[in-house]
C-alpha positions, 0 to 999 in steps of 0.5 A: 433482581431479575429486572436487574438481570434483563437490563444489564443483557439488553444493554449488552444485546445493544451494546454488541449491536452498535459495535457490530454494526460499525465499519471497523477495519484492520490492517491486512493484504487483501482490497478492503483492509486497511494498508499497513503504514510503512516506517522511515523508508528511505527520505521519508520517515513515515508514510501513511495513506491516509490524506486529505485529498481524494488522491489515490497511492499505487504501492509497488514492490520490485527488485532489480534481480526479479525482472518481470517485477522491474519491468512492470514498475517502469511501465507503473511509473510512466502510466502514473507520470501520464495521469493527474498529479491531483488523482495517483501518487505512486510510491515504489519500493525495491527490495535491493540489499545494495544501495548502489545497485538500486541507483544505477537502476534508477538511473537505467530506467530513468525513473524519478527519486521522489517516486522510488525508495530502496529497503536495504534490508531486501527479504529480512525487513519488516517491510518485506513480511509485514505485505508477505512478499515471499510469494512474489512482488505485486501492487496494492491500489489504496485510496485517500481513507488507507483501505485498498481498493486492488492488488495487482493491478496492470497499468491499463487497469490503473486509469479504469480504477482511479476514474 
């Protein structure tokens, strides 16, 4: 009986050991979680960071009714637009309740449909709570495995952090 007894604890002394040891990530906020996936945003039905190049995603949050965060996605959008296609793909998104306002936006600012997404449902989406936005709009850096790497990045860290 007792030998029964010390087997079964040193396997779980292993077993515990192994499970430990491995890199186990999980979805959260912060450089080195796992990024949240985002569901049907605007013509995309599902985006997931994780792909087979070594291509980084630069998710940006904005509203056209917060204008730092406005501004700093037009200076995000041309500092990726002046990178390697095959090294950032930016992925942007407003949280503009009105679609219409969101368009003429886009068009002001001269940014590109295949970058930038609306979230019509503003503050009361998913989305919007799933990266805690209530304490302001910011940036997550993810790389090609989904983790992220930095959260509120300038464009002039952005080149220094995808080289």
């Amino acid at each position: 009986m007792k030998v029964k007894t010390y087997v079964l604890a040193g396997a779980t002394v292993l077993l515990y050991i192994s499970a430990a040891s491995q890199d186990v990530r999980y979805e959260g906020i912060t450089p080195g979680d796992l990024a949240p996936g985002i569901k049907s945003l605007g013509n995309k039905s599902d985006l997931c960071f994780h792909n087979s190049s070594n291509r980084y995603t630069l998710l940006n949050f904005w509203a056209s009714y917060d204008a730092e965060s406005r501004a700093r996605n037009v200076e995000l959008a041309n500092k990726v637009s002046s990178l390697d296609d095959d090294k950032i793909a930016l992925c942007s998104v407003s949280f503009d309740e009105n679609p219409s306002v969101f368009s003429g936006i886009i068009k002001i600012d001269k940014l590109s449909r295949d970058t930038q997404f609306n979230d019509v449902e503003g503050k009361k989406s998913a989305l919007y709570r799933k990266y805690n936005l209530k304490k302001g709009f910011t940036n997550f850096l993810i790389d090609r495995n989904g983790i992220i790497v930095a959260k509120g990045i300038t464009p002039e860290e952005l080149a220094n952090l995808i080289n």
